[in-house]
KEPAPA-559254 format. One line per 3 residues: their letters; for each residue x, y, z of N, C-alpha, C. Coordinates in pm, 1 decimal, m for minus. Atoms other than C-alpha are relative to their C-alpha. Example, Ala and Ser with C-alpha at 12.3 -4.5 7.8 and 13.67 -1.06 7.14 Angstrom:
2
as) 89.0 m119.0 0.0 1230.0 m450.0 780.0 90.0 120.0 0.0  m82.0 m119.0 m6.0 1367.0 m106.0 714.0 m77.0 109.0 73.0
***
This chain:
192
xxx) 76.5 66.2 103.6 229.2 2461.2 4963.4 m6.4 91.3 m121.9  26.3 m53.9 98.5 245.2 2572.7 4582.3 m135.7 24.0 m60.1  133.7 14.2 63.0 m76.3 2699.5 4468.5 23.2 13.0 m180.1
xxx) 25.2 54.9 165.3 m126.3 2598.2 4099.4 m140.3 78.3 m73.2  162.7 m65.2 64.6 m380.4 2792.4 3860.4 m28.1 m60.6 m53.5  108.4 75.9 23.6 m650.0 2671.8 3759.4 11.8 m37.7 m144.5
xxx) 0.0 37.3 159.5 m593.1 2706.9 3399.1 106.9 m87.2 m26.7  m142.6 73.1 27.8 m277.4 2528.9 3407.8 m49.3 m161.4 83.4  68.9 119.8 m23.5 m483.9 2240.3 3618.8 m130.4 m70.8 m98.4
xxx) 109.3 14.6 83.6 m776.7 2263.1 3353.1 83.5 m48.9 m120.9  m85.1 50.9 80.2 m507.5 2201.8 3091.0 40.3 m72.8 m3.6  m36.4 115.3 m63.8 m348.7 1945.3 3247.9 m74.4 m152.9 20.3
xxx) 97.0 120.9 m57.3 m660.5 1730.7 3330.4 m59.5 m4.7 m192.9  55.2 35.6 172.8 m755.7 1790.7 2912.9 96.6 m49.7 m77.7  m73.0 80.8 68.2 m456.5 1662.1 2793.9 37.2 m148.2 32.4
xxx) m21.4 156.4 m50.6 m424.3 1356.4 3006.3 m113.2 m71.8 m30.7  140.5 96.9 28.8 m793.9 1256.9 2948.5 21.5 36.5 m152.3  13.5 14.0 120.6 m768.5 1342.7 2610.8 130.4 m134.4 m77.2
xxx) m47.1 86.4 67.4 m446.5 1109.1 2586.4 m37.0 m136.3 105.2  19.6 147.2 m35.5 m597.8 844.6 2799.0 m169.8 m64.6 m92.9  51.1 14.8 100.9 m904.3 854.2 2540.8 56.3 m62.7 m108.0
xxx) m57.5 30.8 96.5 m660.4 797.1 2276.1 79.1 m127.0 m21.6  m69.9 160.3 m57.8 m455.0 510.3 2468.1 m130.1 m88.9 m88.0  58.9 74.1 m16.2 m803.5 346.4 2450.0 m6.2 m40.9 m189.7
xxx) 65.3 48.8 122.5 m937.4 397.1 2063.5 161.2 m9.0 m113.1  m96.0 m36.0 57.8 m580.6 469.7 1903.1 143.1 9.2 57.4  m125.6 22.7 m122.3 m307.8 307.6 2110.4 107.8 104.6 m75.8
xxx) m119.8 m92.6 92.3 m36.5 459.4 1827.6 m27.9 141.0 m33.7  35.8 m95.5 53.1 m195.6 781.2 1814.8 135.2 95.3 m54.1  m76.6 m83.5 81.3 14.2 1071.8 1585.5 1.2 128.2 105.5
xxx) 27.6 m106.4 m86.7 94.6 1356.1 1842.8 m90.2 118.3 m88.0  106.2 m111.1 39.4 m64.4 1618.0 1594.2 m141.0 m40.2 25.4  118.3 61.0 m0.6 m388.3 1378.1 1634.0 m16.9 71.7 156.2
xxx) m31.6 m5.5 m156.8 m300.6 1434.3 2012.3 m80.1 169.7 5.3  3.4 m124.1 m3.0 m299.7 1792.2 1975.4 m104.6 94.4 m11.2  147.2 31.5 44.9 m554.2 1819.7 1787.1 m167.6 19.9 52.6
xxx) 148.6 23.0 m59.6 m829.7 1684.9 1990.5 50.1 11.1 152.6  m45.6 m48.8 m171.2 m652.0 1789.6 2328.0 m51.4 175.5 4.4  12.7 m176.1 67.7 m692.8 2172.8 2128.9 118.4 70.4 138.3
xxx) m118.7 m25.1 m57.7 m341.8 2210.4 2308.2 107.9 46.5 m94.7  m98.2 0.7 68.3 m43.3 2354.8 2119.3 111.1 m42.9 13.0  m159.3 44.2 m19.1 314.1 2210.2 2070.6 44.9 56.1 115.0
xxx) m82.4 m43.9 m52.7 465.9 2423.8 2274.0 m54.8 m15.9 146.1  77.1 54.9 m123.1 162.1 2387.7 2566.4 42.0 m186.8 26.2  7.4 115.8 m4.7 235.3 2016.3 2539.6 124.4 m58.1 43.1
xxx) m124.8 58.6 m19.2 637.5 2019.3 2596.2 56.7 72.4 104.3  m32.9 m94.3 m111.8 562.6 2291.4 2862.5 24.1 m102.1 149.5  9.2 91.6 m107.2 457.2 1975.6 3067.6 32.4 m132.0 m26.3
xxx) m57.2 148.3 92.9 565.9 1661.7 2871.0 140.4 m12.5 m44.2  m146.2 20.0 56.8 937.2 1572.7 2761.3 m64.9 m81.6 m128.3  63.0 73.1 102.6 738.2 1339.3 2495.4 m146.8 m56.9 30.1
xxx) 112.5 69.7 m59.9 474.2 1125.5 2473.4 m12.8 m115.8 68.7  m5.4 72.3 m111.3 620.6 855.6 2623.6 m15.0 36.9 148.7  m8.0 m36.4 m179.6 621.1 1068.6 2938.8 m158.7 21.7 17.9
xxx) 163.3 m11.6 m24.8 242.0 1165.2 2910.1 m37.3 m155.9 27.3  25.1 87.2 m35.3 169.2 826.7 2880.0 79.6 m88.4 101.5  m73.4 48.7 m134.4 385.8 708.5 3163.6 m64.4 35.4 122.2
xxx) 93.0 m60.9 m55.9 185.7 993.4 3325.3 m165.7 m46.6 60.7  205.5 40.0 m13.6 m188.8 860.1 3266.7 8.3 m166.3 50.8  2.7 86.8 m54.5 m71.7 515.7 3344.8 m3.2 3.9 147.0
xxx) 11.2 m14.9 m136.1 88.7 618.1 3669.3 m131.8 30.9 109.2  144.9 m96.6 m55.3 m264.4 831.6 3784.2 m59.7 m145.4 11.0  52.3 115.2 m19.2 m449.9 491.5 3701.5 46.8 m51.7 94.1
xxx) m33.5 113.0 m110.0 m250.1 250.3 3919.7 2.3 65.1 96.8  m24.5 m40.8 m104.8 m200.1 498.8 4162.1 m190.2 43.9 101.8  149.8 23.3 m65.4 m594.2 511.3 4197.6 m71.4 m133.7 51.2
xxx) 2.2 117.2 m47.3 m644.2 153.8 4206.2 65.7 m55.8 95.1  m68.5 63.8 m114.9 m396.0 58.0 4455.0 m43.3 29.7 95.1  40.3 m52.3 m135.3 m542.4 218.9 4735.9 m90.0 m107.6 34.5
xxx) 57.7 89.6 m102.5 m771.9 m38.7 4757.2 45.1 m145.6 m23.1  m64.0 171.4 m23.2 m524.8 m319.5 4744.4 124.5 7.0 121.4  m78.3 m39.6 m86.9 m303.1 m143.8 4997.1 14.7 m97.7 152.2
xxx) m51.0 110.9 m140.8 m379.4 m332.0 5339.0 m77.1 m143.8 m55.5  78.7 163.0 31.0 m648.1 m639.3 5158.4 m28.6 72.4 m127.7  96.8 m38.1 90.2 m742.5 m656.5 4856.0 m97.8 33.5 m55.2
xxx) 165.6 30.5 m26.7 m1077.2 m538.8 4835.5 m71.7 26.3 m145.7  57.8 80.7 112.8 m1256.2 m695.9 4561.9 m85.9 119.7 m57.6  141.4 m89.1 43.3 m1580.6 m487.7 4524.3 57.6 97.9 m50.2
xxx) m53.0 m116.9 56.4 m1383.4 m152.5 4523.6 99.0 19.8 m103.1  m33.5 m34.4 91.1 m1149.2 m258.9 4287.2 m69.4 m31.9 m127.6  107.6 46.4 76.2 m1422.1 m398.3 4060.4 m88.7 125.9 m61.5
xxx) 22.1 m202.4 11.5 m1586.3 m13.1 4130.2 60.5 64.5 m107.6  m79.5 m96.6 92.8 m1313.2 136.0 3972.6 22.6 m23.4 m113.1  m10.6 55.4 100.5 m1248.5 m104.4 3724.7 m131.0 33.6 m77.0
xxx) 111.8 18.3 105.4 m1591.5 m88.0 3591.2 m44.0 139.7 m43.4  55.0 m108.4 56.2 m1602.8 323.3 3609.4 132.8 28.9 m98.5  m106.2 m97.9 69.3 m1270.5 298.1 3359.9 m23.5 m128.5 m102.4
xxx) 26.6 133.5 93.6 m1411.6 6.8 3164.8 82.1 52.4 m145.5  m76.5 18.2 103.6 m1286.8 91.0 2859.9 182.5 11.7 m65.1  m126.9 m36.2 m74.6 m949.7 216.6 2978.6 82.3 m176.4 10.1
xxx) m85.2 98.1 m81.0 m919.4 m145.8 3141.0 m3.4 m95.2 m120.7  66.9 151.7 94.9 m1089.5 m384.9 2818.0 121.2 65.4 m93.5  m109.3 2.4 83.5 m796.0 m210.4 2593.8 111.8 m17.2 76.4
xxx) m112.7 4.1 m72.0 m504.8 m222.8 2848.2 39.7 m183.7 5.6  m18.5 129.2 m34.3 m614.0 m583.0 2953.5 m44.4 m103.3 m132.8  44.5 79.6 123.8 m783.7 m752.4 2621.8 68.9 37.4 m109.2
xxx) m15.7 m18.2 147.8 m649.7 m576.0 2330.7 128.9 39.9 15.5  m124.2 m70.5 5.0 m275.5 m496.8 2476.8 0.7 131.3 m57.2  m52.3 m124.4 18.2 m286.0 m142.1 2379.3 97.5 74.2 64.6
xxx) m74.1 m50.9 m89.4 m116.6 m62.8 2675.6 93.5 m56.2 62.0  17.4 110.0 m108.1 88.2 m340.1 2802.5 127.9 92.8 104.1  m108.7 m26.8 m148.5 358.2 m112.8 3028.9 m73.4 43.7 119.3
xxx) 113.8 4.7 m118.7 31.3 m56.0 3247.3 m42.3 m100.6 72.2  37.1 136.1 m98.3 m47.5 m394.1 3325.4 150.7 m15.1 39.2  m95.9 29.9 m47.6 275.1 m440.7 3385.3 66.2 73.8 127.1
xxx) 9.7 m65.8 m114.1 288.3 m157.0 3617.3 m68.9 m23.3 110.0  114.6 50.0 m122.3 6.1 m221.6 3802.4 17.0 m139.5 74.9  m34.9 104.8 m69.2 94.9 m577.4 3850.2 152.0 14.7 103.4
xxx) m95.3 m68.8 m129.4 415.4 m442.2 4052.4 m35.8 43.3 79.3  37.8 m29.4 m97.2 273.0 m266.1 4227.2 m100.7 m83.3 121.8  65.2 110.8 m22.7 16.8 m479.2 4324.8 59.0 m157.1 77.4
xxx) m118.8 176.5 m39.8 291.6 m785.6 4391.6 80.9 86.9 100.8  m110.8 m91.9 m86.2 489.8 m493.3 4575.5 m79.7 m20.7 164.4  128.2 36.3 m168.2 156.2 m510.7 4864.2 8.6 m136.9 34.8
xxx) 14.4 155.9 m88.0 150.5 m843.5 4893.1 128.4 m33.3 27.6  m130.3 m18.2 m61.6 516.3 m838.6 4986.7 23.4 25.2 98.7  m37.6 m72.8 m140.1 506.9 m627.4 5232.2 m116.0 m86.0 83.4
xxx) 58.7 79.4 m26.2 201.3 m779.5 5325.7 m2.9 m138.1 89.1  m58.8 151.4 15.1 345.9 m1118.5 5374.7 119.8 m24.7 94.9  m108.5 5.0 m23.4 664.8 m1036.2 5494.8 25.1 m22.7 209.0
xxx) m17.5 84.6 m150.3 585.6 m1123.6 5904.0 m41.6 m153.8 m24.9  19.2 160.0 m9.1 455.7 m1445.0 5828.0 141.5 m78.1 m17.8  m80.8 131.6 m20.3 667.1 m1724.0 5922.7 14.0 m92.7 m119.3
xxx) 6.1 76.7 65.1 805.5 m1969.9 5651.0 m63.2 m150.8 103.1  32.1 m35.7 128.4 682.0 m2202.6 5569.0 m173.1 32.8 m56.4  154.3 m42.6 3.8 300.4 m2031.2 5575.3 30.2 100.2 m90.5
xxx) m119.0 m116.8 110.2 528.3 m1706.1 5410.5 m95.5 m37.0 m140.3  m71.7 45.2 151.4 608.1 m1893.8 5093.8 m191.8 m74.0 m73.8  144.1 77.5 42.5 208.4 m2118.8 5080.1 m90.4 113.9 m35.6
xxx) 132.5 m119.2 9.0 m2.3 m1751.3 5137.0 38.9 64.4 m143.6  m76.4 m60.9 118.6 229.7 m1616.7 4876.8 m59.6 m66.0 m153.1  51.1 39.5 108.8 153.7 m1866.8 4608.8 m144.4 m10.1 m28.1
xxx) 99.1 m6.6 0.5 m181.0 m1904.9 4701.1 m66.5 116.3 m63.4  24.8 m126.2 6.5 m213.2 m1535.2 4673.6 16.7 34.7 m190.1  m7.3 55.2 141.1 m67.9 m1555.4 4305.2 m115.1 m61.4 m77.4
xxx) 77.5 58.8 71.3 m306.6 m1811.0 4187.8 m153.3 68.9 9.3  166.3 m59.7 m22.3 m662.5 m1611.5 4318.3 32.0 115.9 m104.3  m21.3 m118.8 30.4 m477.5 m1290.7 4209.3 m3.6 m21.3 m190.6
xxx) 42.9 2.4 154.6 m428.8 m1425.5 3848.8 m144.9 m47.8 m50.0  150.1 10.8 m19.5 m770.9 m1563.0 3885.9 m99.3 135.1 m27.6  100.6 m144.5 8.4 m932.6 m1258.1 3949.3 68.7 110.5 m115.9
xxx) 6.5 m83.5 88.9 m775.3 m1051.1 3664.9 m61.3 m103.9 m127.8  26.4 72.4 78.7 m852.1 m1347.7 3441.5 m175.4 7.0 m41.1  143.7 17.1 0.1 m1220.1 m1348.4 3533.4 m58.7 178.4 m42.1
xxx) m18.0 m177.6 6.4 m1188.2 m902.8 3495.1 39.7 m24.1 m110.8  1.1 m43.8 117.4 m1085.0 m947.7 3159.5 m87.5 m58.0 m80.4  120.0 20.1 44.4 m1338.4 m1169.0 3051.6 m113.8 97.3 26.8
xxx) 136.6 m91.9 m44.5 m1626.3 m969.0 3199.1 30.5 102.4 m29.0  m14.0 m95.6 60.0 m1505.1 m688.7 3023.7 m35.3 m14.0 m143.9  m10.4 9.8 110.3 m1455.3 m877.1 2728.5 m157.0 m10.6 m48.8
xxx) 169.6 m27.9 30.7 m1850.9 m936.2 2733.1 m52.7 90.7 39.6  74.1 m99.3 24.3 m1934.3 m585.8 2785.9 m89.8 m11.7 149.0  m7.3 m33.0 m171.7 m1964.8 m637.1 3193.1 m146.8 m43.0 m21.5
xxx) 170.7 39.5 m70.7 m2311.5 m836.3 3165.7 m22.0 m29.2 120.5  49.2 50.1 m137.3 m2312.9 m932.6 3511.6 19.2 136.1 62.4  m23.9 m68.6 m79.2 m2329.7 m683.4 3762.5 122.5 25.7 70.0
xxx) m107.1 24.4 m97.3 m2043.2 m573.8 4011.8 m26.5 m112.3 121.1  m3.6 147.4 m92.5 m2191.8 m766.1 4275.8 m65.4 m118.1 m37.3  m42.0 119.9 66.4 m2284.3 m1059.6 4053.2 155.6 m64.1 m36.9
xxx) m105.8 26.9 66.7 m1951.8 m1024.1 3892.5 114.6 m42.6 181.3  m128.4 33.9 m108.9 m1734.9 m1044.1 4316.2 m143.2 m117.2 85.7  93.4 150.7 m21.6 m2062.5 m1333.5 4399.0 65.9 m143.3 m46.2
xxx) m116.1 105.4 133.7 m1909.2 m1511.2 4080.5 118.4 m29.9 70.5  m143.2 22.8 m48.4 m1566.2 m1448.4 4259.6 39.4 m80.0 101.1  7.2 48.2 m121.6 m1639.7 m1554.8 4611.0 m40.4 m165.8 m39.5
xxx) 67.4 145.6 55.7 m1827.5 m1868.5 4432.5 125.7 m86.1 m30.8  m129.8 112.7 68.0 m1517.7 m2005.7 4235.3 98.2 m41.0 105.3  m63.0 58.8 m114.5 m1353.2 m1973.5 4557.4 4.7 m61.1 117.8
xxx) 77.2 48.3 m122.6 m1580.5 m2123.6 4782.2 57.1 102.1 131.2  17.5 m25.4 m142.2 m1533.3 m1852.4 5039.4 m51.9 m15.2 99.8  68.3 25.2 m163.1 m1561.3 m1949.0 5407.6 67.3 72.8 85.0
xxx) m98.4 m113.2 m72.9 m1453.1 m1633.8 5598.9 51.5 m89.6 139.5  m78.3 73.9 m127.6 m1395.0 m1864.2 5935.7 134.5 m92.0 m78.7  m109.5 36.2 m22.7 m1147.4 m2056.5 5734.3 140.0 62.9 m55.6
xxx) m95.6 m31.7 127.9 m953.8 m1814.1 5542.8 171.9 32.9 72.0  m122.8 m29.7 m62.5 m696.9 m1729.7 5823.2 166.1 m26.9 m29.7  m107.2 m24.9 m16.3 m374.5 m1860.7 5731.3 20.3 m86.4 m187.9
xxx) m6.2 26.9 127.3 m422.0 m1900.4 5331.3 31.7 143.7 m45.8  m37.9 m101.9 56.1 m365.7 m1646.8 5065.0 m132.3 46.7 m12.6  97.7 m23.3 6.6 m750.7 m1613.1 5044.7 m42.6 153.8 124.7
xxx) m29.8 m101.8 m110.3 m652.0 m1371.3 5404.4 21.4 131.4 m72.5  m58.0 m73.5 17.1 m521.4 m1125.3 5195.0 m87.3 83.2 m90.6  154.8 m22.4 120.1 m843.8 m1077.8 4967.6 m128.3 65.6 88.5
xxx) 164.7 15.5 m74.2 m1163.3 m899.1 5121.2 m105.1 4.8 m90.5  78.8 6.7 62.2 m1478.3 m977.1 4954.6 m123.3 22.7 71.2  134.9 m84.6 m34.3 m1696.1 m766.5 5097.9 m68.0 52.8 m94.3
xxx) 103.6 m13.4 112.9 m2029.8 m663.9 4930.7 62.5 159.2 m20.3  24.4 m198.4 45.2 m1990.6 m281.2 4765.8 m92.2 61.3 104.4  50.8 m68.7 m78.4 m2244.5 m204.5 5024.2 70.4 2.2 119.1
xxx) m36.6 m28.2 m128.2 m2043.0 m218.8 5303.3 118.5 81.3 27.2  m55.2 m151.1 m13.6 m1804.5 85.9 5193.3 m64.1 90.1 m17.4  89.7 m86.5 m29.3 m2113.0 287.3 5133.4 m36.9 58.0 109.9
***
């Protein structure tokens, strides 16, 4: 195992939050702007970057790669709702104001990549029904995540996956061989 110093991890974690700050208020930011308010120099910046497309390729990747974990075996609603709501502003420019769009676009791969695998013992033609089903909740639920961002998250998290379970009339006895299977909407208290 490589041990890594600290200053070179403290550096690391101030230039990525400083350019995932910048994603948010200043999608086009000017790398000297970058620099700047990272208080990083050129040469610190290409020690670990090829550009800035790669930083930001970087801070995207970190995101989706935090969120997916809890879409990995079910989707689970609450926790990605959690995360979503501790990167709120991260998510209301990525998803409302396109600042970002090779992130949603990432994330939705990945995301479509689980329910693939996911999917992939079921028998046609249940396969091909969970699949679309799965689609229509899934655009659902970012649809209803970018609104409730777009109003500044007045409802609660568990108002906001109540709301969710509501539109979908969840009935956990019947969800077995729908795309609704692939969704858990468990309360936030019950990963506590």
């Amino acid at each position: 195992m490589i041990n890594t110093d600290a200053r070179i991890i403290q550096t690391m974690n101030k230039i990525r939050n400083t350019a995932k700050a910048l994603m948010v208020t200043q999608p086009d930011f000017a790398m000297t702007t970058f620099l700047t308010q990272a208080g990083v120099t050129r040469g610190t910046f290409y020690k670990y970057y090829d550009n800035k497309a790669h930083l930001v390729a970087e801070v995207n990747h970190a995101i989706v790669t935090d969120l997916v974990q809890y879409t990995e075996t079910k989707f689970q609603l609450a926790l990605v709702i959690k995360a979503i709501s501790e990167d709120a502003a991260f998510y209301n420019a990525a998803l409302n104001l396109n600042s970002n769009p090779s992130f949603y676009h990432i994330l939705m791969t990945h995301i479509h990549d689980q329910m693939l695998i996911q999917t992939q013992s079921l028998e046609e033609p249940i396969q091909q029904h969970v699949r679309y089903q799965w689609e229509v909740i899934h655009a659902g639920f970012w649809g209803i995540i970018g609104k409730w961002l777009q109003e500044n998250m007045t409802l609660s998290q568990v108002e906001l996956l109540e709301e969710f379970s509501e539109v979908w009339r969840v009935n956990h006895g019947a969800i077995q061989q729908t795309g609704l299977s692939l969704f858990d909407f468990s309360s936030i208290d019950s990963y506590e």
